[in-house]
PyMOL Python script that loads the backbone (N, CA, C, O; Angstrom):
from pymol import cmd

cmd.read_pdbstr("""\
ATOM      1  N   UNK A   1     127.407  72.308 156.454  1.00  0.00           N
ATOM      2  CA  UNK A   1     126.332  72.495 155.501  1.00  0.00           C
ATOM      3  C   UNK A   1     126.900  73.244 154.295  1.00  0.00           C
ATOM      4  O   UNK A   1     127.775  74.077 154.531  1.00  0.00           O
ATOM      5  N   UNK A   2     126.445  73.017 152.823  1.00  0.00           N
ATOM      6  CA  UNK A   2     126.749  73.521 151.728  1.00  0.00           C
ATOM      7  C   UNK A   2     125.959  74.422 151.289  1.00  0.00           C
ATOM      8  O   UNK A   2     124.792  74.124 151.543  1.00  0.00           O
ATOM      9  N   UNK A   3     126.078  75.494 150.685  1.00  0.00           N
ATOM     10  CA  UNK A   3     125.235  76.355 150.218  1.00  0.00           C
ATOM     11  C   UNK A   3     126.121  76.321 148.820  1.00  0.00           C
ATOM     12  O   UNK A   3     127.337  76.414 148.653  1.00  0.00           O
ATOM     13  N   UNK A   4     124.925  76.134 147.790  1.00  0.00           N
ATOM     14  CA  UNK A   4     125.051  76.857 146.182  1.00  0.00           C
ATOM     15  C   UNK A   4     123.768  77.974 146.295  1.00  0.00           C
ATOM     16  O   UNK A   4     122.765  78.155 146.986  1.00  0.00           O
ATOM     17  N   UNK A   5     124.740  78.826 144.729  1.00  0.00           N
ATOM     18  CA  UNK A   5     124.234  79.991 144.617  1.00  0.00           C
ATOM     19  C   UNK A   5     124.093  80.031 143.273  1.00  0.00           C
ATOM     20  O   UNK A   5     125.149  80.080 142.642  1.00  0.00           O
ATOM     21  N   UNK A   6     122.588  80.022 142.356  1.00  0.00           N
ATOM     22  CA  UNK A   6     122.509  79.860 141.280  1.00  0.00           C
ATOM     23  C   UNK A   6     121.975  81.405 140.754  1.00  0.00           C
ATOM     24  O   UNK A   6     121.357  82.188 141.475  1.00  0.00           O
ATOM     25  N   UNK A   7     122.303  81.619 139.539  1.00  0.00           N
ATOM     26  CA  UNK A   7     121.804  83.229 138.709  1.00  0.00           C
ATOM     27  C   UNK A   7     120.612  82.761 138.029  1.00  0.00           C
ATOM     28  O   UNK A   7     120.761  81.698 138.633  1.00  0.00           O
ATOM     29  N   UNK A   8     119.737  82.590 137.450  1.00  0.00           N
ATOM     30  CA  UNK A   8     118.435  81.800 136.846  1.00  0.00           C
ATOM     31  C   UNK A   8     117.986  83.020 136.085  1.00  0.00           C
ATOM     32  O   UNK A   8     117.854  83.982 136.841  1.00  0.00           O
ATOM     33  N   UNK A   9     117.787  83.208 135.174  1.00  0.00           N
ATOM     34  CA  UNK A   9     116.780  84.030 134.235  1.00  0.00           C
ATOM     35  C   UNK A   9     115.433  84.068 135.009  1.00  0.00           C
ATOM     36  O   UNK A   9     115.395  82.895 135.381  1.00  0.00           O
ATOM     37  N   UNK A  10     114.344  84.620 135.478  1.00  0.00           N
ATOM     38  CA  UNK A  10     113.014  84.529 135.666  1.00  0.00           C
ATOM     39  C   UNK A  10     112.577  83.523 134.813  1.00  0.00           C
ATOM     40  O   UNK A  10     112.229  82.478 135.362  1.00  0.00           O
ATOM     41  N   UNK A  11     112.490  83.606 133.216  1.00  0.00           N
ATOM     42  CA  UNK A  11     111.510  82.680 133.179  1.00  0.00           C
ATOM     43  C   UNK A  11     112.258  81.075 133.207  1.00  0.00           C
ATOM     44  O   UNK A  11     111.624  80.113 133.642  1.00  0.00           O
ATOM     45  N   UNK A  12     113.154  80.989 132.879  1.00  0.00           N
ATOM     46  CA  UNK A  12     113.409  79.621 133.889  1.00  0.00           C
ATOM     47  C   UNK A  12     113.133  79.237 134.856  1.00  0.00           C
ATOM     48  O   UNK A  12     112.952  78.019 134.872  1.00  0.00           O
ATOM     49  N   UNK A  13     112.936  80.005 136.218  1.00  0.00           N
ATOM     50  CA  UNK A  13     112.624  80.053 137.605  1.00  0.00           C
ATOM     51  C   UNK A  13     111.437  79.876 137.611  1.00  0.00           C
ATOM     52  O   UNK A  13     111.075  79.092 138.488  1.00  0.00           O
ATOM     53  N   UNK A  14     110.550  80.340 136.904  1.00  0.00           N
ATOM     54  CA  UNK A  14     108.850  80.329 136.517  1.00  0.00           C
ATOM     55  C   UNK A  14     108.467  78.976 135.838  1.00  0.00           C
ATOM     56  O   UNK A  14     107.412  78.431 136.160  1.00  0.00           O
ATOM     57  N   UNK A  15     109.335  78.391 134.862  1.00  0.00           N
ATOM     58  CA  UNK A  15     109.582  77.221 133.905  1.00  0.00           C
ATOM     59  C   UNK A  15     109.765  76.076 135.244  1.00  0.00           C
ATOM     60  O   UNK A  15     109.109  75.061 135.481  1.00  0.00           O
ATOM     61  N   UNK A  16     110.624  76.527 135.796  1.00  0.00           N
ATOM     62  CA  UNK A  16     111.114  75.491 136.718  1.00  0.00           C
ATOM     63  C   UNK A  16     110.251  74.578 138.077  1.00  0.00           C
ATOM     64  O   UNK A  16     110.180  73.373 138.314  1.00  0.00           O
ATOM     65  N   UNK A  17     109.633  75.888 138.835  1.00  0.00           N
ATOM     66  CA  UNK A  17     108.819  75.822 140.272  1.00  0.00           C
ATOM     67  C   UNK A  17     107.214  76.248 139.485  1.00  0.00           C
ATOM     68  O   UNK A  17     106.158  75.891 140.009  1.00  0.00           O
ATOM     69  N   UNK A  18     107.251  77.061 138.157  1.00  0.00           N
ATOM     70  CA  UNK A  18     105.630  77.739 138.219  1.00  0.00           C
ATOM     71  C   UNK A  18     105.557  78.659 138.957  1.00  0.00           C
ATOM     72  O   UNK A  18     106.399  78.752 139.851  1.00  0.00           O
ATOM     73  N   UNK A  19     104.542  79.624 138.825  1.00  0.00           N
ATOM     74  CA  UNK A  19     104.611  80.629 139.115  1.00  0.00           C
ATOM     75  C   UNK A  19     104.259  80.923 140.952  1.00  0.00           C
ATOM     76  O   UNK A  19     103.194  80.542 141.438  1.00  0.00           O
ATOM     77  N   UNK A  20     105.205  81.556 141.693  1.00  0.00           N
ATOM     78  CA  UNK A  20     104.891  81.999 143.157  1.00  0.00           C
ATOM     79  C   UNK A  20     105.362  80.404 143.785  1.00  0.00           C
ATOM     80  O   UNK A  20     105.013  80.001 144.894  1.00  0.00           O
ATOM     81  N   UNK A  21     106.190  79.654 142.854  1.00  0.00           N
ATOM     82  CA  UNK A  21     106.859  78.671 143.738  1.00  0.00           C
ATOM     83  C   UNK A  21     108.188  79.160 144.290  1.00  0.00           C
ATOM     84  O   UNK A  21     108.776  80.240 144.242  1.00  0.00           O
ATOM     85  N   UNK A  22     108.499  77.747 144.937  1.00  0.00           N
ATOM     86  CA  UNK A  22     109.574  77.869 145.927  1.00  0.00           C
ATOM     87  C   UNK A  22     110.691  77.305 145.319  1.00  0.00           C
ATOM     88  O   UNK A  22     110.760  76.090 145.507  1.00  0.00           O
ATOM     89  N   UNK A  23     111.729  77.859 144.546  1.00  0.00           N
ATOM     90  CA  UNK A  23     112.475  77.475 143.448  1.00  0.00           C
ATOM     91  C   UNK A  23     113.571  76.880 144.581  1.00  0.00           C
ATOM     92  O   UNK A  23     113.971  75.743 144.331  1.00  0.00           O
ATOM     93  N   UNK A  24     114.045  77.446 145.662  1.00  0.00           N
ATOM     94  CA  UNK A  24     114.613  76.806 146.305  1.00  0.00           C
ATOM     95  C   UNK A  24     114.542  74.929 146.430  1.00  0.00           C
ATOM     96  O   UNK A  24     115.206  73.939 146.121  1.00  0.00           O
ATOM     97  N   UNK A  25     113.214  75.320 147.120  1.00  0.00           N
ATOM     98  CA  UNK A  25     112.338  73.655 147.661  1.00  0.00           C
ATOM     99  C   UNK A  25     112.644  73.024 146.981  1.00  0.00           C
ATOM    100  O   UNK A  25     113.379  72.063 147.208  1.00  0.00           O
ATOM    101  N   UNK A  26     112.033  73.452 145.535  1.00  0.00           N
ATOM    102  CA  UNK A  26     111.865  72.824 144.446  1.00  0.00           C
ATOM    103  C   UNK A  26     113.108  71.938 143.955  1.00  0.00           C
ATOM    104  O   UNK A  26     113.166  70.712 144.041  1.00  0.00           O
ATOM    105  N   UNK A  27     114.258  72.927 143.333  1.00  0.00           N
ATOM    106  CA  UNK A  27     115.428  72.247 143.552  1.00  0.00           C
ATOM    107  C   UNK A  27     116.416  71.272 144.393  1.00  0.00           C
ATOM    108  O   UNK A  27     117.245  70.491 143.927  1.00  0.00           O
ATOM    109  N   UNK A  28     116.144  71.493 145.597  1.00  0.00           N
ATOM    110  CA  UNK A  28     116.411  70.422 146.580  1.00  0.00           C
ATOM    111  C   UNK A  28     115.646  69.206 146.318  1.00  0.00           C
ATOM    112  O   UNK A  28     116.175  68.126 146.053  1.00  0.00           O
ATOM    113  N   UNK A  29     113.847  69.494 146.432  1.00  0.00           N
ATOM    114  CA  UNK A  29     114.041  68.023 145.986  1.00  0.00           C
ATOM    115  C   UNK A  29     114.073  67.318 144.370  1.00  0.00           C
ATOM    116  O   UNK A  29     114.104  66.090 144.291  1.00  0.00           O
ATOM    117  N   UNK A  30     114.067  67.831 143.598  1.00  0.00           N
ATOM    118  CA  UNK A  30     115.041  67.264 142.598  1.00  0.00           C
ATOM    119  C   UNK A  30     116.512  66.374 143.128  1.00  0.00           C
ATOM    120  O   UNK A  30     116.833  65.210 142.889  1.00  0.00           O
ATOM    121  N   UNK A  31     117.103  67.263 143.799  1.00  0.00           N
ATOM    122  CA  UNK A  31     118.409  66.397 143.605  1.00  0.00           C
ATOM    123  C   UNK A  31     118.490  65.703 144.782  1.00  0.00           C
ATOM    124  O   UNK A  31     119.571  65.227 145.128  1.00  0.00           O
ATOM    125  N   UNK A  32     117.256  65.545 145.616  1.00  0.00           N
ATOM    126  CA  UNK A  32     117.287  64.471 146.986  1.00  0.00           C
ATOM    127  C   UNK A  32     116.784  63.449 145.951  1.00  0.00           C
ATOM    128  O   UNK A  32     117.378  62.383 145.788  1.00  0.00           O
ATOM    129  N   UNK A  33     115.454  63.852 145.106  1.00  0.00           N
ATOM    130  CA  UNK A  33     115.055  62.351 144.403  1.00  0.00           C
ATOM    131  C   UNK A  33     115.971  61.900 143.608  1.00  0.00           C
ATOM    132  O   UNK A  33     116.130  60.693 143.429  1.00  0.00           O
ATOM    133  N   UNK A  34     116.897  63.082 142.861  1.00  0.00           N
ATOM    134  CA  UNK A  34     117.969  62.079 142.044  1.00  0.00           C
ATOM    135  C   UNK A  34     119.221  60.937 142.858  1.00  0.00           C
ATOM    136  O   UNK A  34     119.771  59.871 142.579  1.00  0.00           O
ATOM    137  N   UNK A  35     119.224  61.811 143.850  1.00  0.00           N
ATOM    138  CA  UNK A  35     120.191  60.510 144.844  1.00  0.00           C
ATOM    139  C   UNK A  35     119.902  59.445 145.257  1.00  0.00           C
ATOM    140  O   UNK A  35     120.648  58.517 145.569  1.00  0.00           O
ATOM    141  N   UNK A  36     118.341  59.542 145.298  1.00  0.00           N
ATOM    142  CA  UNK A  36     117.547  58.484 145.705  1.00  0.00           C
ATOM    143  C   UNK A  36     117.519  57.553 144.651  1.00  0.00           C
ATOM    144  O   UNK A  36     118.033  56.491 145.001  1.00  0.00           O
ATOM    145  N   UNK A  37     117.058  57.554 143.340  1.00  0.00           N
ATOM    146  CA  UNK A  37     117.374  56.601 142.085  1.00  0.00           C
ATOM    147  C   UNK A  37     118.448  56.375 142.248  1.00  0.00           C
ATOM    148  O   UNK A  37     118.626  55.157 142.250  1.00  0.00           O
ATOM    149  N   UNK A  38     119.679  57.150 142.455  1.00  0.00           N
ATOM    150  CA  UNK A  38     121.044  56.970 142.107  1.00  0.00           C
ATOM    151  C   UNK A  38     121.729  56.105 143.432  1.00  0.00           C
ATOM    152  O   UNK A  38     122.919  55.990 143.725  1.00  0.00           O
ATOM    153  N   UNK A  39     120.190  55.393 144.297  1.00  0.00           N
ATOM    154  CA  UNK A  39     120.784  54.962 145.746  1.00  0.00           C
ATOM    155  C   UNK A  39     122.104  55.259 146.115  1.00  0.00           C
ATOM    156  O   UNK A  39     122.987  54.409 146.229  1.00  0.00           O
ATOM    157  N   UNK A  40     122.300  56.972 146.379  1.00  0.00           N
ATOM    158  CA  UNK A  40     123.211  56.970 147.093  1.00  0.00           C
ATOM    159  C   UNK A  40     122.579  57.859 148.328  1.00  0.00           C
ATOM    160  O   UNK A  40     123.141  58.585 149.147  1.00  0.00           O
ATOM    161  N   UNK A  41     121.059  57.486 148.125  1.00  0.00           N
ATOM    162  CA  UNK A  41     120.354  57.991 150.037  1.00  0.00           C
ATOM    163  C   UNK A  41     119.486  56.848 149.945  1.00  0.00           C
ATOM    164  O   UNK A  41     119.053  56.335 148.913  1.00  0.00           O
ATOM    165  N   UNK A  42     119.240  56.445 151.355  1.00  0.00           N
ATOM    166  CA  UNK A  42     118.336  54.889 151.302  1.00  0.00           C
ATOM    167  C   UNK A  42     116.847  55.956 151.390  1.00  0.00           C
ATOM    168  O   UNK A  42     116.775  57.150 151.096  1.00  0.00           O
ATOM    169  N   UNK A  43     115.882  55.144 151.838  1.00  0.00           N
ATOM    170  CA  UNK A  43     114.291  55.708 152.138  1.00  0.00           C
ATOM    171  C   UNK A  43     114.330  56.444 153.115  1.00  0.00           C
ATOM    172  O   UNK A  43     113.825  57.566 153.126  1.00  0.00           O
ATOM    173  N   UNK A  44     115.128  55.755 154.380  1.00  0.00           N
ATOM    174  CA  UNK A  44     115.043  56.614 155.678  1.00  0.00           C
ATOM    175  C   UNK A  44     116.371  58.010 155.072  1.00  0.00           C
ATOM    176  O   UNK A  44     116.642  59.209 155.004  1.00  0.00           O
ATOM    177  N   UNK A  45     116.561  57.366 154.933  1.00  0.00           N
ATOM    178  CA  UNK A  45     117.701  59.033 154.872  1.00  0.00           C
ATOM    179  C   UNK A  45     116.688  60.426 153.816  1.00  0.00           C
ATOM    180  O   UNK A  45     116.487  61.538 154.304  1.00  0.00           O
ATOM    181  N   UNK A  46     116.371  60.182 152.919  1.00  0.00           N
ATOM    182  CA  UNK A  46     115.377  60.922 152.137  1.00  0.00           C
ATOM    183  C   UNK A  46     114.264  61.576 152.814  1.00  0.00           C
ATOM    184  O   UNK A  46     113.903  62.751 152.896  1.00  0.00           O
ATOM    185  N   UNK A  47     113.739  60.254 153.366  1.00  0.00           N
ATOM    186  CA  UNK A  47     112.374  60.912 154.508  1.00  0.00           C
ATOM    187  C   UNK A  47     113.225  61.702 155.641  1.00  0.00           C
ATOM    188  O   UNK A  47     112.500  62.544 156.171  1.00  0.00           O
ATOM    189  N   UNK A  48     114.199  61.696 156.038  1.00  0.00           N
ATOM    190  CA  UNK A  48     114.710  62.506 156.879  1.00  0.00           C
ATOM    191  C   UNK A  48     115.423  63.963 156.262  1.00  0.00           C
ATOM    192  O   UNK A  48     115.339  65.018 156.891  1.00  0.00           O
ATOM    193  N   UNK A  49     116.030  63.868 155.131  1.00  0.00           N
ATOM    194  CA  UNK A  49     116.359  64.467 154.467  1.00  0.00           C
ATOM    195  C   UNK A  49     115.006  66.042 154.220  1.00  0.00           C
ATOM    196  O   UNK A  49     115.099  67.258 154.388  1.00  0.00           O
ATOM    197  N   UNK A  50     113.968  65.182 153.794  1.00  0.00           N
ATOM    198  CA  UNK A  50     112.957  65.900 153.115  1.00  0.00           C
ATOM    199  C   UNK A  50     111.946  67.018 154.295  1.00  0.00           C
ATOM    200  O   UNK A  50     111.293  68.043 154.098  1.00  0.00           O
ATOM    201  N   UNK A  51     112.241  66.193 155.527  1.00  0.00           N
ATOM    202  CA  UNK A  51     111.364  66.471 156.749  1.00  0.00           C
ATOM    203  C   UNK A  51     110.499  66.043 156.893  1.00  0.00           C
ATOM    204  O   UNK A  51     109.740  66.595 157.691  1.00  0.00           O
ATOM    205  N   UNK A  52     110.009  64.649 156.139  1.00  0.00           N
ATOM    206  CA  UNK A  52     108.677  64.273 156.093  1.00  0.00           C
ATOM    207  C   UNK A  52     108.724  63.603 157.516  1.00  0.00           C
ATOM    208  O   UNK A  52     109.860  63.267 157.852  1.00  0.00           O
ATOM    209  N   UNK A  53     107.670  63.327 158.469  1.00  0.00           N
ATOM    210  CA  UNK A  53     107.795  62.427 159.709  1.00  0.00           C
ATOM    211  C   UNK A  53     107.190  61.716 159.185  1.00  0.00           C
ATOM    212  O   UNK A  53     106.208  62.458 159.194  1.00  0.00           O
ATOM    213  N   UNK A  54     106.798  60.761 158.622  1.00  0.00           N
ATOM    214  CA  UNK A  54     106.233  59.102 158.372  1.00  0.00           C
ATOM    215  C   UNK A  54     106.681  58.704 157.087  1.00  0.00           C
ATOM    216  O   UNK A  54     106.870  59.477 156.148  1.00  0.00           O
ATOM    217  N   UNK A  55     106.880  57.207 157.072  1.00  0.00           N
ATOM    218  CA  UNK A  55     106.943  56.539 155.529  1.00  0.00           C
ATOM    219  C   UNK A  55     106.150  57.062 154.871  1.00  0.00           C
ATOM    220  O   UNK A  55     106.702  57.782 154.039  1.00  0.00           O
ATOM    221  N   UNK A  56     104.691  57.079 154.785  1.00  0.00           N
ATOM    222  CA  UNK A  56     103.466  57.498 154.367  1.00  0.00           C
ATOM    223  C   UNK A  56     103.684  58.685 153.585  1.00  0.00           C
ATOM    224  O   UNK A  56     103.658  58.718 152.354  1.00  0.00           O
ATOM    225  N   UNK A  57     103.923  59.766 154.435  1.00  0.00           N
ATOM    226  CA  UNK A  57     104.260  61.120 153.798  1.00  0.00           C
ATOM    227  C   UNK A  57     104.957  60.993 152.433  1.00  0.00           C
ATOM    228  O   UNK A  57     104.542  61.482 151.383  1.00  0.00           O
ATOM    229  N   UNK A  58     106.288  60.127 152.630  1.00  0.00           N
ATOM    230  CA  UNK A  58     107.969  59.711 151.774  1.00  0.00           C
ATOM    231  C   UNK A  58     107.156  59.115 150.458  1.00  0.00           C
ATOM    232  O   UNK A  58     107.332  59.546 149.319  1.00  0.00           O
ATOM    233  N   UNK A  59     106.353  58.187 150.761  1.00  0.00           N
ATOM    234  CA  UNK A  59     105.643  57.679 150.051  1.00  0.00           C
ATOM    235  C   UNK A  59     104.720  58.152 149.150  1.00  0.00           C
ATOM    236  O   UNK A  59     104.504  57.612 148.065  1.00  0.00           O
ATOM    237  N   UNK A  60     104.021  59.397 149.661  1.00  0.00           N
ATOM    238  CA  UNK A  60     102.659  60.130 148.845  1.00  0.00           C
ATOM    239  C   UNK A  60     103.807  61.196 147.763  1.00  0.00           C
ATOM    240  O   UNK A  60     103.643  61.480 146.576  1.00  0.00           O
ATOM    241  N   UNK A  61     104.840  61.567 148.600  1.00  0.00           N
ATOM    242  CA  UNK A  61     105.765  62.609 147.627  1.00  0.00           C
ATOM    243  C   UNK A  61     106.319  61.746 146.674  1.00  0.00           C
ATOM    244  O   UNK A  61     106.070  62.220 145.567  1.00  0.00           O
ATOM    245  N   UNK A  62     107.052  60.541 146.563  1.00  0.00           N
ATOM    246  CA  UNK A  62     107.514  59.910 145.643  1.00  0.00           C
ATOM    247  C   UNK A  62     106.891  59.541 144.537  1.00  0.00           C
ATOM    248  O   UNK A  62     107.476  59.505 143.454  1.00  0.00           O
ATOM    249  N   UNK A  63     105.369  59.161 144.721  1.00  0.00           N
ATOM    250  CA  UNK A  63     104.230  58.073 144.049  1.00  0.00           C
ATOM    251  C   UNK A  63     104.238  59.815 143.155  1.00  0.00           C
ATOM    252  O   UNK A  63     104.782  59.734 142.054  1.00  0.00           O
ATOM    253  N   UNK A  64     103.832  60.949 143.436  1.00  0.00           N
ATOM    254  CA  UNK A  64     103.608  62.375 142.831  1.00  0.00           C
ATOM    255  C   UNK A  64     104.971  62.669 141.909  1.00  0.00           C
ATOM    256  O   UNK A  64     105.120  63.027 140.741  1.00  0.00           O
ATOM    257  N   UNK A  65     105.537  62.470 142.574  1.00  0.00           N
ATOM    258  CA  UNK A  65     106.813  63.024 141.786  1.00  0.00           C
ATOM    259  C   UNK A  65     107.511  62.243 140.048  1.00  0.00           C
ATOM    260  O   UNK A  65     108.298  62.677 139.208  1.00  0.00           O
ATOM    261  N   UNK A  66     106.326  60.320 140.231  1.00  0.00           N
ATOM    262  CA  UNK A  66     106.835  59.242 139.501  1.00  0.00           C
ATOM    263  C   UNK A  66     108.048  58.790 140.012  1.00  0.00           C
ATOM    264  O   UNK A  66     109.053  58.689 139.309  1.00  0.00           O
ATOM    265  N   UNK A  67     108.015  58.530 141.123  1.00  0.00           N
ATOM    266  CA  UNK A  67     109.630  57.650 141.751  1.00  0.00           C
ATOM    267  C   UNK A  67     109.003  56.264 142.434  1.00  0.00           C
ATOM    268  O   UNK A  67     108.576  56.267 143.589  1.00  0.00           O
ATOM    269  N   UNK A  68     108.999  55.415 141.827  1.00  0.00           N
ATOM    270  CA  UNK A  68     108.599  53.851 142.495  1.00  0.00           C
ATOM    271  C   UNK A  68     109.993  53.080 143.105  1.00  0.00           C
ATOM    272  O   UNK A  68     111.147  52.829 142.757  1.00  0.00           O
ATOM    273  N   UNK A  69     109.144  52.897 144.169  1.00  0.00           N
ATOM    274  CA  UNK A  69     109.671  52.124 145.268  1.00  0.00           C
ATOM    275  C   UNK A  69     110.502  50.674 144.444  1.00  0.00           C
ATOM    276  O   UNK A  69     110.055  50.332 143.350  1.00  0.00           O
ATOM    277  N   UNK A  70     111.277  50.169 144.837  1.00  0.00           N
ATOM    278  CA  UNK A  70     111.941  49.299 144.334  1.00  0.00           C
ATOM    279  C   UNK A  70     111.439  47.683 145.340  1.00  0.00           C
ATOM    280  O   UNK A  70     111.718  47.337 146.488  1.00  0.00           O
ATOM    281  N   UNK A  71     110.516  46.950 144.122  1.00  0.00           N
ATOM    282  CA  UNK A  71     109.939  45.918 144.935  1.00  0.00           C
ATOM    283  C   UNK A  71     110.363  45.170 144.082  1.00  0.00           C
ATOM    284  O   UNK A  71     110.322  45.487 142.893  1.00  0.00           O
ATOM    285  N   UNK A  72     110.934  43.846 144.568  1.00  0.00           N
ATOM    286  CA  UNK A  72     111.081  42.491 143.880  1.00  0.00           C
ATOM    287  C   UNK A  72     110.840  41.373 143.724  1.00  0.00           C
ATOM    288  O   UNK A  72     109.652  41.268 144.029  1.00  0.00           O
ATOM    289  N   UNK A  73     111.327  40.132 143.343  1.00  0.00           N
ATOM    290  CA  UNK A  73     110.514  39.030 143.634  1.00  0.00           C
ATOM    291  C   UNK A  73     111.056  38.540 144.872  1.00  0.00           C
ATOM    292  O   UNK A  73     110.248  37.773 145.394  1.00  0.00           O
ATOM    293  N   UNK A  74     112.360  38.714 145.710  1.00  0.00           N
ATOM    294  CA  UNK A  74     113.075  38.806 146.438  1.00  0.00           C
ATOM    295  C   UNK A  74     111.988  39.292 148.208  1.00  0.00           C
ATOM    296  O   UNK A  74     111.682  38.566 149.154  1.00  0.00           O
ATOM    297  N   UNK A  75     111.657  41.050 147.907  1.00  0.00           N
ATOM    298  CA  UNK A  75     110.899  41.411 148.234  1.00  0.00           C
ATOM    299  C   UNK A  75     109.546  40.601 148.377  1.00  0.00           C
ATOM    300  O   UNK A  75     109.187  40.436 149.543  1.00  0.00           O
ATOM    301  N   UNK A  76     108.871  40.158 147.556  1.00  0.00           N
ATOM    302  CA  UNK A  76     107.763  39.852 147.565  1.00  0.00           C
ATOM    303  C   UNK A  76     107.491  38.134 148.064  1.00  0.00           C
ATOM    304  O   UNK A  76     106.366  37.738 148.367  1.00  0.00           O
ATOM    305  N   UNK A  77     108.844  37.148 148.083  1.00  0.00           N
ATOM    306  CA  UNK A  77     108.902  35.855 148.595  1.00  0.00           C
ATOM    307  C   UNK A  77     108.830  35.972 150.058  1.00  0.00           C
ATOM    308  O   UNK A  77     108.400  35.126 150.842  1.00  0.00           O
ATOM    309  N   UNK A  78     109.634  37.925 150.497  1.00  0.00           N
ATOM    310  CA  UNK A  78     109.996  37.573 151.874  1.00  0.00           C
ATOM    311  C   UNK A  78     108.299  38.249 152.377  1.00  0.00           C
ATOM    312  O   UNK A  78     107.857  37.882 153.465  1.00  0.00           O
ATOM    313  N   UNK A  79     107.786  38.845 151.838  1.00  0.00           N
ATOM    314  CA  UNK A  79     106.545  39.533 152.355  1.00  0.00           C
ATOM    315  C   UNK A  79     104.989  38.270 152.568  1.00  0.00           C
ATOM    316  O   UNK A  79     104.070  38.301 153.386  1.00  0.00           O
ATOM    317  N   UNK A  80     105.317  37.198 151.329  1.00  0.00           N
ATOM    318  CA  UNK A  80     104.962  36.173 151.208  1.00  0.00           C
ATOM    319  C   UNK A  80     104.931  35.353 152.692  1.00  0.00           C
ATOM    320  O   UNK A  80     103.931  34.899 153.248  1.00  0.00           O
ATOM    321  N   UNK A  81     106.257  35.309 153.132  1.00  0.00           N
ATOM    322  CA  UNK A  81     106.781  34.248 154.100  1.00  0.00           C
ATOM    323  C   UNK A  81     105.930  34.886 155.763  1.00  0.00           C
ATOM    324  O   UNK A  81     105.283  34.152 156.510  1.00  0.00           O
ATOM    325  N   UNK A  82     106.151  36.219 155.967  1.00  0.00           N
ATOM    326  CA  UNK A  82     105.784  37.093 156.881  1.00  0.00           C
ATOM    327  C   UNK A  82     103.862  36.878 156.704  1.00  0.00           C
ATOM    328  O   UNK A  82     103.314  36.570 157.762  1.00  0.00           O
ATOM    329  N   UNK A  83     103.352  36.960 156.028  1.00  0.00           N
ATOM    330  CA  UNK A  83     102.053  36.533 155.583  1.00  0.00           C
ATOM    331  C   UNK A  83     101.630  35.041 155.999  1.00  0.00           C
ATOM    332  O   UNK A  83     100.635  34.553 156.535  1.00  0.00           O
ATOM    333  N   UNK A  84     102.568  34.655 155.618  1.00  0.00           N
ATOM    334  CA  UNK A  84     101.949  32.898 156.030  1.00  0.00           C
ATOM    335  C   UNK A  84     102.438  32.413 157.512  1.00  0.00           C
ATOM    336  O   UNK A  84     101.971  31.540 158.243  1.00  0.00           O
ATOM    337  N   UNK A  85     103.638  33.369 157.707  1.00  0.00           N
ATOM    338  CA  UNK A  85     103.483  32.796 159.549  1.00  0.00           C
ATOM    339  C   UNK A  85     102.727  33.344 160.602  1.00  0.00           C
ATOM    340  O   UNK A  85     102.437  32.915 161.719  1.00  0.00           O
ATOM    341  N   UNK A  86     102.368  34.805 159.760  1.00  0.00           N
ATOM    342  CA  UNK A  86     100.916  35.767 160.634  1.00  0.00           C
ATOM    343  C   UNK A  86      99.716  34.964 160.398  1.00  0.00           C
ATOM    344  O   UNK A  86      98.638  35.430 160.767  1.00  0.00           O
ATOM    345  N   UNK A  87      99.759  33.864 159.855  1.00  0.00           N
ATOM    346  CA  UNK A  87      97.939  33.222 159.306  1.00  0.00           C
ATOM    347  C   UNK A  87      97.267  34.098 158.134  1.00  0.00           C
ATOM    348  O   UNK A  87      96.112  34.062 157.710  1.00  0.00           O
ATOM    349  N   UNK A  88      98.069  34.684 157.849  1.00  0.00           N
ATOM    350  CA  UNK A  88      97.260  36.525 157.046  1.00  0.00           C
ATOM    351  C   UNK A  88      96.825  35.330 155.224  1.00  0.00           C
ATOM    352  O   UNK A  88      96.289  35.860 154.251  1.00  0.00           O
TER     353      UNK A  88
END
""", "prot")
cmd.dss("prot")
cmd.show_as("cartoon", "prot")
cmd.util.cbc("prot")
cmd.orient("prot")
């Protein structure tokens, strides 16, 4: 495990989390969501990463944060196909 150790002015720290936040938290997930754009963590690794136990959870923090899920037409032919052999 890695530990950094940052010096922060207060009101940066206040700027950063708001006031009586968790500047720690806070920072972690910043740079879990930046790895996540930067796919170098998939969904499951993030939701595991984050401690969330369900997609759902992974999902309500991302949609808050402005991080959209990456859907395509790719995605959406194969969700298509799964639909029409359920009768759905």
């Amino acid at each position: 495990m890695a530990q950094v150790v940052l010096d922060l002015p207060e009101e940066l720290t206040s700027a950063l989390c708001g006031p009586g936040g968790d500047l720690s938290r806070t920072l972690f997930e910043k740079l879990a969501i930046e790895a996540y754009r930067e796919n170098k963590l998939s969904t499951s690794q993030l939701r595991r990463l984050l401690g969330f136990e369900t997609k759902y959870e992974l999902d309500g923090f991302l949609k808050d944060n402005q991080v959209w899920l990456e859907y395509g037409e790719e995605d959406m032919a194969r969700d298509r196909a799964v639909h029409h052999k359920l009768g759905i």
